[in-house]
C-alpha positions, -999 to +999 in steps of 0.1 A: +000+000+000+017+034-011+022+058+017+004+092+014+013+121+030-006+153+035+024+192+027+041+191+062+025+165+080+056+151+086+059+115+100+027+109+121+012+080+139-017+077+171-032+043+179-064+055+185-082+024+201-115+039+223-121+009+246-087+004+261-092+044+265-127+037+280-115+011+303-078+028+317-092+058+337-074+086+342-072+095+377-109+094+388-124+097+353-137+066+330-155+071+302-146+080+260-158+116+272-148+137+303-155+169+318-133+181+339-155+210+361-122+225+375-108+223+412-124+224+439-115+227+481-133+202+490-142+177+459-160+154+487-185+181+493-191+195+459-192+155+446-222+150+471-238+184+470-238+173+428-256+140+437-277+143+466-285+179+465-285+197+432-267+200+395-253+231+389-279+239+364-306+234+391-282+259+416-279+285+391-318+281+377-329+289+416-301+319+423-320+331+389-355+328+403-346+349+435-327+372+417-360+380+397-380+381+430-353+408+446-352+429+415-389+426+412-392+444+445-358+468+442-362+503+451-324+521+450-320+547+472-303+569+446-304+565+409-282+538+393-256+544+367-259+534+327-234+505+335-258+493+368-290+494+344-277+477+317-266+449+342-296+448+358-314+445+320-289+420+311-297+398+338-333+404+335-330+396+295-309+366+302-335+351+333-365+359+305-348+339+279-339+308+301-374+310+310-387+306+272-364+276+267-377+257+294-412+268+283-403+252+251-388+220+267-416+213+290-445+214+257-416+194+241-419+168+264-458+168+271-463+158+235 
């Protein structure tokens, strides 16, 4: 079989063979994909806050709700600055879209 090589690819070769990847994890991974979620203090906590308690998704989608509650009901004492409004818009823009999509999820899955 004639060897073909791409303009400077040079002399190349990977065994690529996914289940002896699969099955040698890497530290405390397993698995053809990993996400690696960053460091933590305490990995014992945030592992069992993740499985007994909440996803980040489901921490983040409740910070949002009460967010919308306070600024529902925020009075400043003095006016706010362009860069505060457009923050507080932002956020407000960003909480009403998240809102759609799950809209749109839950009539996907009612069908």
């Amino acid at each position: 079989m004639p060897v073909f090589k791409l303009p400077l690819s040079g002399n190349v070769t990977q065994a690529i063979n996914p289940w002896t990847n699969f099955l040698n994890p890497v530290g405390n991974q397993v698995g053809l994909v990993n996400i690696n979620l960053g460091t933590s203090s305490n990995p014992a906590v945030e592992e069992e806050v993740l499985s007994d308690v909440a996803s980040y998704g489901k921490q983040l989608g409740r910070i949002g709700d009460v967010l919308a509650v306070l600024l529902a009901h925020f009075h400043p004492k003095q006016e706010l600055t362009a860069h505060e409004k457009k923050a507080i818009q932002d956020l407000k823009s960003m909480l009403d879209d998240i809102v759609q999509v799950k809209k749109r999820h839950s009539h996907s899955t009612k069908t």
